[in-house]
py3Dmol code that shows the C-alpha trace and the ligand (Angstrom):
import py3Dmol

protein = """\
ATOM      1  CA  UNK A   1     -12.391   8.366 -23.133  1.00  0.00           C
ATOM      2  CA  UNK A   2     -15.246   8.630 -21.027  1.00  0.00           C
ATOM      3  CA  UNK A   3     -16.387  11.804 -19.544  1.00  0.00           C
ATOM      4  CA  UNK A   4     -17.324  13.166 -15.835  1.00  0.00           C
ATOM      5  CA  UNK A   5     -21.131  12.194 -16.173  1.00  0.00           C
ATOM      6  CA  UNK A   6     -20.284   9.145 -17.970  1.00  0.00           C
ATOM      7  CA  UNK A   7     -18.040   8.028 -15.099  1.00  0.00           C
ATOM      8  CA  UNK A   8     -20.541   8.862 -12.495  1.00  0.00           C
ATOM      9  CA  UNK A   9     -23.319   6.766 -14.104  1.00  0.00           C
ATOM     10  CA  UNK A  10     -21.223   4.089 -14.356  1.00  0.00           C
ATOM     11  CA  UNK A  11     -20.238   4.184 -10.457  1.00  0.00           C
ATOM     12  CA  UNK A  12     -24.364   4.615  -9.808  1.00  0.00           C
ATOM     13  CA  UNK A  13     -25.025   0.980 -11.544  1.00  0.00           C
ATOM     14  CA  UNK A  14     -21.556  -0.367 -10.283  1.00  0.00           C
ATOM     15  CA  UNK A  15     -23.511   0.193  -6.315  1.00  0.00           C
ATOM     16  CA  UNK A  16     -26.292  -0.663  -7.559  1.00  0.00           C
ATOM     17  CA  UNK A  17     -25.592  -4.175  -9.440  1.00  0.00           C
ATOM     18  CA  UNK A  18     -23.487  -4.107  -5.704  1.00  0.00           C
ATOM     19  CA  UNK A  19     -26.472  -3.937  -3.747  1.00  0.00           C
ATOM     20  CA  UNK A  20     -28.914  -6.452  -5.971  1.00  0.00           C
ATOM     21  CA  UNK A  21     -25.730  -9.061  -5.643  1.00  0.00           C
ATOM     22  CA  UNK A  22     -25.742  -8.717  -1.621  1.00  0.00           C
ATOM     23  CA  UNK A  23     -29.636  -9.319  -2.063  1.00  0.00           C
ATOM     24  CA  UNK A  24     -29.428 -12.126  -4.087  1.00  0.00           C
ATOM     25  CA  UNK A  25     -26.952 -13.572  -1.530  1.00  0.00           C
ATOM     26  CA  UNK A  26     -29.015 -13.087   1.301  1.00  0.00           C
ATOM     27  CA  UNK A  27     -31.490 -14.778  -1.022  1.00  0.00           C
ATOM     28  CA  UNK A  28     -30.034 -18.332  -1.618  1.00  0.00           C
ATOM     29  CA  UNK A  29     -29.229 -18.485   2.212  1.00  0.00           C
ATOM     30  CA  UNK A  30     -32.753 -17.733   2.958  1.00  0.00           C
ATOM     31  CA  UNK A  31     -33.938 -20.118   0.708  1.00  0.00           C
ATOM     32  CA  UNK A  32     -31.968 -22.864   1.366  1.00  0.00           C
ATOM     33  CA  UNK A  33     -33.049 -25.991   3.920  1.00  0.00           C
ATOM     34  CA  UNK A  34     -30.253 -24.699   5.906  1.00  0.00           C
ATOM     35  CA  UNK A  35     -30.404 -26.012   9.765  1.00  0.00           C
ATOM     36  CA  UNK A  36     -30.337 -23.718  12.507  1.00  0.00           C
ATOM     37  CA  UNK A  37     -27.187 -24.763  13.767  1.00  0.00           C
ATOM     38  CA  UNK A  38     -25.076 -24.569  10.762  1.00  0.00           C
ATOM     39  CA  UNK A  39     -26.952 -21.140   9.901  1.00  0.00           C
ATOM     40  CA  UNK A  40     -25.416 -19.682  13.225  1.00  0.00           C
ATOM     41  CA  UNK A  41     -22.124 -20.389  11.572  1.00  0.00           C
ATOM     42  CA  UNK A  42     -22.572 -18.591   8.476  1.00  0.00           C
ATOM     43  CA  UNK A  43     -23.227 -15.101  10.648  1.00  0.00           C
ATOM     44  CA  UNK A  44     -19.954 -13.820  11.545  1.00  0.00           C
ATOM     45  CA  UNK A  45     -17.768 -10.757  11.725  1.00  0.00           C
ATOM     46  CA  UNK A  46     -13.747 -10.194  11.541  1.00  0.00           C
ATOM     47  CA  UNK A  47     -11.343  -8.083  11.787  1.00  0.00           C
ATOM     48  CA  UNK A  48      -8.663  -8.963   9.223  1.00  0.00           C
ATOM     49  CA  UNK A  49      -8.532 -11.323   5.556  1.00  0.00           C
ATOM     50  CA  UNK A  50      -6.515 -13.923   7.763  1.00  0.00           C
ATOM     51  CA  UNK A  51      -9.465 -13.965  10.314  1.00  0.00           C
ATOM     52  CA  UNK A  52     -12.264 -14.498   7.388  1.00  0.00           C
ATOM     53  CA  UNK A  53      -9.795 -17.253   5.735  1.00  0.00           C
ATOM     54  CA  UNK A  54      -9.411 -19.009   9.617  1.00  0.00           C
ATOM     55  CA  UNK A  55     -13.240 -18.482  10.114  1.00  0.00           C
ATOM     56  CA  UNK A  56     -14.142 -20.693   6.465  1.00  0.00           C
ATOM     57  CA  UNK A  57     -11.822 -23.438   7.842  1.00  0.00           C
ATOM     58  CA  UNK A  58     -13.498 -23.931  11.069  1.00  0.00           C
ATOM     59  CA  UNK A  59     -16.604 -23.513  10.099  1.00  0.00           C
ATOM     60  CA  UNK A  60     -15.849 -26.815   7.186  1.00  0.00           C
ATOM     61  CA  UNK A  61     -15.320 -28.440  10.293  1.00  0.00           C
ATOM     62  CA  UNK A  62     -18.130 -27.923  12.239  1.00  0.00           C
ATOM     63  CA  UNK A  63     -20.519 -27.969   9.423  1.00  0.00           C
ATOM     64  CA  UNK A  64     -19.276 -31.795   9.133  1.00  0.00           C
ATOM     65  CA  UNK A  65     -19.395 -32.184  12.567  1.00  0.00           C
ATOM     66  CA  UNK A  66     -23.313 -30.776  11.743  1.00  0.00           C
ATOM     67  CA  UNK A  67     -24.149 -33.584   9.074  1.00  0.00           C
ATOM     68  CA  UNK A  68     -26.620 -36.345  10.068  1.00  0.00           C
ATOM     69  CA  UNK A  69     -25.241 -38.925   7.866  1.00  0.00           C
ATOM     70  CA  UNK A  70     -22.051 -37.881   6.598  1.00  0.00           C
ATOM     71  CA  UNK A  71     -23.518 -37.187   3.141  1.00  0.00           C
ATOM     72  CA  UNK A  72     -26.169 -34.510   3.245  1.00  0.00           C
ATOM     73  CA  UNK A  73     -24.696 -30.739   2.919  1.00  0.00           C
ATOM     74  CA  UNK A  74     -25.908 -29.098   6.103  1.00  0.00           C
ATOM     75  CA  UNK A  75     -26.311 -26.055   4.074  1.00  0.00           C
ATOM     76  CA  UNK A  76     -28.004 -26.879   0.423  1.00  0.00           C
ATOM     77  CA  UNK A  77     -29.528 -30.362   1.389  1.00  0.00           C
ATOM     78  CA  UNK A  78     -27.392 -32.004  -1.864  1.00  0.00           C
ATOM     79  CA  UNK A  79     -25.652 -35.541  -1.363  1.00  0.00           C
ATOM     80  CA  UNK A  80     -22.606 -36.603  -1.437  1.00  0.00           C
ATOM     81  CA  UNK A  81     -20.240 -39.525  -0.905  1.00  0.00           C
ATOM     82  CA  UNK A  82     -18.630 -38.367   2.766  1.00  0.00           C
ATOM     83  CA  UNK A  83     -15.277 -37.730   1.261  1.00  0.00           C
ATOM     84  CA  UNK A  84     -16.549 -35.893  -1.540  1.00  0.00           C
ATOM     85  CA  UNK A  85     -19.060 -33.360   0.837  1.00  0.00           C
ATOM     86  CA  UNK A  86     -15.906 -32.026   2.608  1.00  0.00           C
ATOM     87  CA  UNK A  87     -14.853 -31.177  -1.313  1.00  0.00           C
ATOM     88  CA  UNK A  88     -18.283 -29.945  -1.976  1.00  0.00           C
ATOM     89  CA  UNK A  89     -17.669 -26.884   1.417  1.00  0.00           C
ATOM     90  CA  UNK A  90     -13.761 -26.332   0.986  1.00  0.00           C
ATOM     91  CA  UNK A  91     -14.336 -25.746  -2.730  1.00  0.00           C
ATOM     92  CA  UNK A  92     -11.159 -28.597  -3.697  1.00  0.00           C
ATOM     93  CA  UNK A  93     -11.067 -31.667  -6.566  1.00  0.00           C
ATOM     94  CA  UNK A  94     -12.654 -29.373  -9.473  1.00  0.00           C
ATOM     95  CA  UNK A  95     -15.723 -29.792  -7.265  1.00  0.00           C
ATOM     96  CA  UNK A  96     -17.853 -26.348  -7.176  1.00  0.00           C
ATOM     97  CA  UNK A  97     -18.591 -24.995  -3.744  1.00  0.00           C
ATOM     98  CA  UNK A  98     -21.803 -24.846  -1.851  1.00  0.00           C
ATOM     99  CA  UNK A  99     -23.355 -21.795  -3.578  1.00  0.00           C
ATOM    100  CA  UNK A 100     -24.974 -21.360   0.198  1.00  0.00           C
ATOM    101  CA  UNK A 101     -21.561 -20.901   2.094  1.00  0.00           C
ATOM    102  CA  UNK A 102     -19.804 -19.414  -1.085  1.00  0.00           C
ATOM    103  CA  UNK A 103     -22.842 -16.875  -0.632  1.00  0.00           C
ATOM    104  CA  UNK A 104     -22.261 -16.467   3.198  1.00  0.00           C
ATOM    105  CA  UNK A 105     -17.985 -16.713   2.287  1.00  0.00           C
ATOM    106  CA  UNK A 106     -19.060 -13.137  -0.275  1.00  0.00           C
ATOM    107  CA  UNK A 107     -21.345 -11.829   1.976  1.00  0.00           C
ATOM    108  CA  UNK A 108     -18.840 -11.422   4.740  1.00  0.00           C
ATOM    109  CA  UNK A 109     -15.893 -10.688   2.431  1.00  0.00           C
ATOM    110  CA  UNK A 110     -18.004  -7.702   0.794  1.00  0.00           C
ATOM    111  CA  UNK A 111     -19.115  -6.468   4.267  1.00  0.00           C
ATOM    112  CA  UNK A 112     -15.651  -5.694   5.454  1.00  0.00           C
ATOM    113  CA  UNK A 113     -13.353  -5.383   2.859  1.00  0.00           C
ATOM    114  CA  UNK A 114     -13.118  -2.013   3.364  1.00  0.00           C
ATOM    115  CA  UNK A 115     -12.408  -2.084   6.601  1.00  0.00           C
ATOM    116  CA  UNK A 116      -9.697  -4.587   6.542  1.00  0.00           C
ATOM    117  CA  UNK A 117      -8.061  -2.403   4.128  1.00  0.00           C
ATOM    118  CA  UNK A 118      -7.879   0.036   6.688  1.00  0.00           C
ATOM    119  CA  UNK A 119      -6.984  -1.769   9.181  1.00  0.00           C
ATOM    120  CA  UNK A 120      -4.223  -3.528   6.987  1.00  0.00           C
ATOM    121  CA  UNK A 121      -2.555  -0.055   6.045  1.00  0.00           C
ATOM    122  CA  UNK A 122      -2.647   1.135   9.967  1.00  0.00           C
ATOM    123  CA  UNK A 123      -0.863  -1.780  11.322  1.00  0.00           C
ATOM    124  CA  UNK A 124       1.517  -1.976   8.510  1.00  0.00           C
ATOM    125  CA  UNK A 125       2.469   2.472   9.338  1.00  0.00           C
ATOM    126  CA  UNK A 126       2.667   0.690  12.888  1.00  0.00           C
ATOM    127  CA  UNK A 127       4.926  -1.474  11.960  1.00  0.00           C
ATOM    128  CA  UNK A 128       7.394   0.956  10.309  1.00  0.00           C
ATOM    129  CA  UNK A 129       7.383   3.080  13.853  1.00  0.00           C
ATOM    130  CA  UNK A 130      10.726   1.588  15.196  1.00  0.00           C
ATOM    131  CA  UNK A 131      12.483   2.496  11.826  1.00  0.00           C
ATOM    132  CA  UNK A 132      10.983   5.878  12.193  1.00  0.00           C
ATOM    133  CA  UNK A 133      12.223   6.638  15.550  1.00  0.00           C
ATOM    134  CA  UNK A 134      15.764   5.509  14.485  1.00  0.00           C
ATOM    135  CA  UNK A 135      15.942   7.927  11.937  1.00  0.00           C
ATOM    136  CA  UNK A 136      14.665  10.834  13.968  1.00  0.00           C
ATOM    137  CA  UNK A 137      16.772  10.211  16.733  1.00  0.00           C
ATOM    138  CA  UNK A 138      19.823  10.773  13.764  1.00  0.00           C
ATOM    139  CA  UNK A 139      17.758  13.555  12.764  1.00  0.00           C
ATOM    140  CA  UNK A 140      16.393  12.305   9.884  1.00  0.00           C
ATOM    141  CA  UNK A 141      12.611  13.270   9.284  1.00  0.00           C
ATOM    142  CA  UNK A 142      10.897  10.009   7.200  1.00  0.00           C
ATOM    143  CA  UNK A 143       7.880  10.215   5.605  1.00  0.00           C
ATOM    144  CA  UNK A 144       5.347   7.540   5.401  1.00  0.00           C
ATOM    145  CA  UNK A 145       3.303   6.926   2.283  1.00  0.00           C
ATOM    146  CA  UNK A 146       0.333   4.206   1.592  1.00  0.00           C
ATOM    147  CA  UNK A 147      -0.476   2.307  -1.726  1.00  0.00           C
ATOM    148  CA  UNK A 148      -4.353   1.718  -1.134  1.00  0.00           C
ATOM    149  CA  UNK A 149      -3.943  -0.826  -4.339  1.00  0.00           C
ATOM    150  CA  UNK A 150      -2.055  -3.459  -1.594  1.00  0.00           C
ATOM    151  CA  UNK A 151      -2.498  -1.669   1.196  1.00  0.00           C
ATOM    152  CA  UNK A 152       1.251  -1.275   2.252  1.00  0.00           C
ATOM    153  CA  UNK A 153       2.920   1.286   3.732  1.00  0.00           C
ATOM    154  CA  UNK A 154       6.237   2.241   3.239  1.00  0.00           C
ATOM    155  CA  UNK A 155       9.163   4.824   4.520  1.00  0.00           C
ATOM    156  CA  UNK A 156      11.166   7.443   2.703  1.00  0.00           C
ATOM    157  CA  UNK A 157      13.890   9.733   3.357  1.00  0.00           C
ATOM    158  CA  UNK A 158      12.700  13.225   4.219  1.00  0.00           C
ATOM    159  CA  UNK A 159      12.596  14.378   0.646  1.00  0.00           C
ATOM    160  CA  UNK A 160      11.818  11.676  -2.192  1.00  0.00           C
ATOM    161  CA  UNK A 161      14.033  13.788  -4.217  1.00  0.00           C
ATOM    162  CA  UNK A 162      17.362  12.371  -2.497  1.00  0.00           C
ATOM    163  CA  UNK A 163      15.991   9.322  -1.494  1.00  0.00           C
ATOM    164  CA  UNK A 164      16.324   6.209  -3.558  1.00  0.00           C
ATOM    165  CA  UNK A 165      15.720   3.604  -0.965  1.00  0.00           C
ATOM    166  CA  UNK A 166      11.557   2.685   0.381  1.00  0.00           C
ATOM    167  CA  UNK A 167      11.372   0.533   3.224  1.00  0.00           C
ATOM    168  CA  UNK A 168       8.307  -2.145   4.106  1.00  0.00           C
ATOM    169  CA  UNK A 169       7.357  -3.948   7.529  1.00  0.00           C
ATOM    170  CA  UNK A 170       7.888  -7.368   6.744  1.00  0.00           C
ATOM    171  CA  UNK A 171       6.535  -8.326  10.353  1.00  0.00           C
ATOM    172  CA  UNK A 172       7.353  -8.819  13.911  1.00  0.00           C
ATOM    173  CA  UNK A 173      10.826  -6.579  14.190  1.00  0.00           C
ATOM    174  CA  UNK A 174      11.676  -7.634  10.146  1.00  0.00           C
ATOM    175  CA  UNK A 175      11.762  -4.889   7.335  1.00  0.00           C
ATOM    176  CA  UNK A 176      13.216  -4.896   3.260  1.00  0.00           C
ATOM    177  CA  UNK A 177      14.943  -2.576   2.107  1.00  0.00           C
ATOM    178  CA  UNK A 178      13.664  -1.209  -1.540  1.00  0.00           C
ATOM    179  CA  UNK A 179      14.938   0.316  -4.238  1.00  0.00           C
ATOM    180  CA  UNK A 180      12.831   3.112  -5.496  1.00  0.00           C
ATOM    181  CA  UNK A 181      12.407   1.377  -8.789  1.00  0.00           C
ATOM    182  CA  UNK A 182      10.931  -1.964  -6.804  1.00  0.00           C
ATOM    183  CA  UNK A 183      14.906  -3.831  -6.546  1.00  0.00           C
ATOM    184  CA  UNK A 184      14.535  -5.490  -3.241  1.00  0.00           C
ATOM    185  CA  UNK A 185      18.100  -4.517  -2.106  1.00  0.00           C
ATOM    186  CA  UNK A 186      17.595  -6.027   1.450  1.00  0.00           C
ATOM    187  CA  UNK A 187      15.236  -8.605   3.126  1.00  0.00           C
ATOM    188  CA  UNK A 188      14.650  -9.395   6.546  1.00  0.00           C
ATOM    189  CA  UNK A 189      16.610  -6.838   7.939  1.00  0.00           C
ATOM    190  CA  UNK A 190      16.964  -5.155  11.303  1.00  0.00           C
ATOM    191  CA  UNK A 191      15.264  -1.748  12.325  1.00  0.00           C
ATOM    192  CA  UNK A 192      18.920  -0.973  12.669  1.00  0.00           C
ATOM    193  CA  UNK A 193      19.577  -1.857   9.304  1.00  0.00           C
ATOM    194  CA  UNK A 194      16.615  -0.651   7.480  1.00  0.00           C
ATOM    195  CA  UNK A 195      17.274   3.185   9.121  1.00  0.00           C
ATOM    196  CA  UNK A 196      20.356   2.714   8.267  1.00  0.00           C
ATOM    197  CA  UNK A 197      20.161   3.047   4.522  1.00  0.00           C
ATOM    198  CA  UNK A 198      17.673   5.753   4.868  1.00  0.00           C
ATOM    199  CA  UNK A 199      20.129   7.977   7.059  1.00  0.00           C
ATOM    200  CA  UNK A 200      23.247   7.321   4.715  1.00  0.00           C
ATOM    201  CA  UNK A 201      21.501   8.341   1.608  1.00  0.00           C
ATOM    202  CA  UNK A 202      20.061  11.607   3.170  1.00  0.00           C
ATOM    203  CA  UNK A 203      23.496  12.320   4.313  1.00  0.00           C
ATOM    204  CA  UNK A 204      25.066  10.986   1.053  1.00  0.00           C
ATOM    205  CA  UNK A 205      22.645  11.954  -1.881  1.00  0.00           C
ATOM    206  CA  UNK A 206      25.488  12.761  -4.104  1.00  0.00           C
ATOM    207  CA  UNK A 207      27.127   9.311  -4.094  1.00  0.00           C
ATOM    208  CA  UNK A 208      24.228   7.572  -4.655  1.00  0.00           C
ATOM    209  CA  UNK A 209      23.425   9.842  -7.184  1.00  0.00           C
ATOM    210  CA  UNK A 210      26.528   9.165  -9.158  1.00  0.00           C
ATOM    211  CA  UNK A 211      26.554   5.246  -8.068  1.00  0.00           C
ATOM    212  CA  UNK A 212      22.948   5.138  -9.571  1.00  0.00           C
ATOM    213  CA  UNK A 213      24.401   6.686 -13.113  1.00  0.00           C
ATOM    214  CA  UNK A 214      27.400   5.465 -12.852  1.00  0.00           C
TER     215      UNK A 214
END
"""
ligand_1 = """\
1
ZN
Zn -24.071 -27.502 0.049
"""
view = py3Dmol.view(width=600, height=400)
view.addModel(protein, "pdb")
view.setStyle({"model": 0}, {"cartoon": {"style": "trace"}})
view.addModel(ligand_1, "xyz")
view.setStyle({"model": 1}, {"stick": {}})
view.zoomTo()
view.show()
């Protein structure tokens, strides 16, 4: 077991190897023959994972649109047959990606991960409102907890004593019902639905109780 100190020193060179990684990737970008034009592309900010995975896409597009001759990588200068440069950027056919946009790819992944996270969680508690309003209007308190490993956020009964069901935001006006034990027990429900088995269980904890043991 390690102790306090040991732990702390540990998270010191963890942000530091951090730091000399982010410097080493603004290093091969800086070093590569890199035009310009496609260097624009490789600066860029987003809100959400699903943004950064849309914005590496588009920007395999464009830097093909970028290429003189169909074979030189407007980022590292290598050649390559034309089929095999769009392999070469979109990392495909056991061919190894540009290190210069897999550096600009980490860059902007490691810049904002954080706050993507937070961002995820917040519109996934969002999500769970109409559920939540359900209940209270039955007069059923839920609580709301976050798992900051997948950033999810789910919905309980007023006391996680009585309550056996968890409910997620699937999207759009979608939820799933959980077990407490991780038993999907409903998918793609309704808001209806989903408050549903919240409000029955607070007002029937003994049944389920016995059900579950049973
Ligand atoms: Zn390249």
């Amino acid at each position: 077991m390690y102790d306090r100190d040991e732990i702390e020193k540990l998270r010191a060179q963890v942000q530091e190897l951090k730091h000399a990684l982010q410097h080493a990737r603004h290093l091969i970008i800086h070093v590569s023959p890199t035009s310009p034009e496609a260097w624009r592309l490789l600066r860029f900010t987003c809100k959400s994972k699903q943004e950064w995975r849309q914005w590496q896409r588009d920007t395999i597009n464009k830097l093909l649109e970028l290429t003189v001759d169909d074979r030189t990588c407007p980022l590292c200068g290598q050649r390559f047959t034309p089929v095999s440069l769009r392999w070469h950027l979109d990392d495909s056919h056991r061919m190894s990606r540009c290190s210069v946009f897999q550096a600009a790819i980490d860059l902007v992944h490691d810049g904002h991960i954080e706050e993507w996270r937070a961002n995820e969680i917040q519109e996934n508690i969002a999500g769970l409102a109409p559920v939540m309003e359900l209940c209270k209007a039955d007069g059923v308190n839920c609580q709301v907890y976050t798992n900051k490993h997948n950033n999810q956020a789910y919905l309980t009964g007023p006391s996680t004593r009585r309550s056996y069901s968890v409910i997620f935001w699937e999207g759009g006006d979608r939820f799933q019902v959980q077990a407490s034990n991780g038993c999907v027990e409903l998918f793609h429900c309704s808001a209806e639905d989903a408050a549903h088995a919240l409000i029955w269980e607070h007002q029937n904890p003994l049944k389920r109780w016995m059900k579950d043991r049973g």
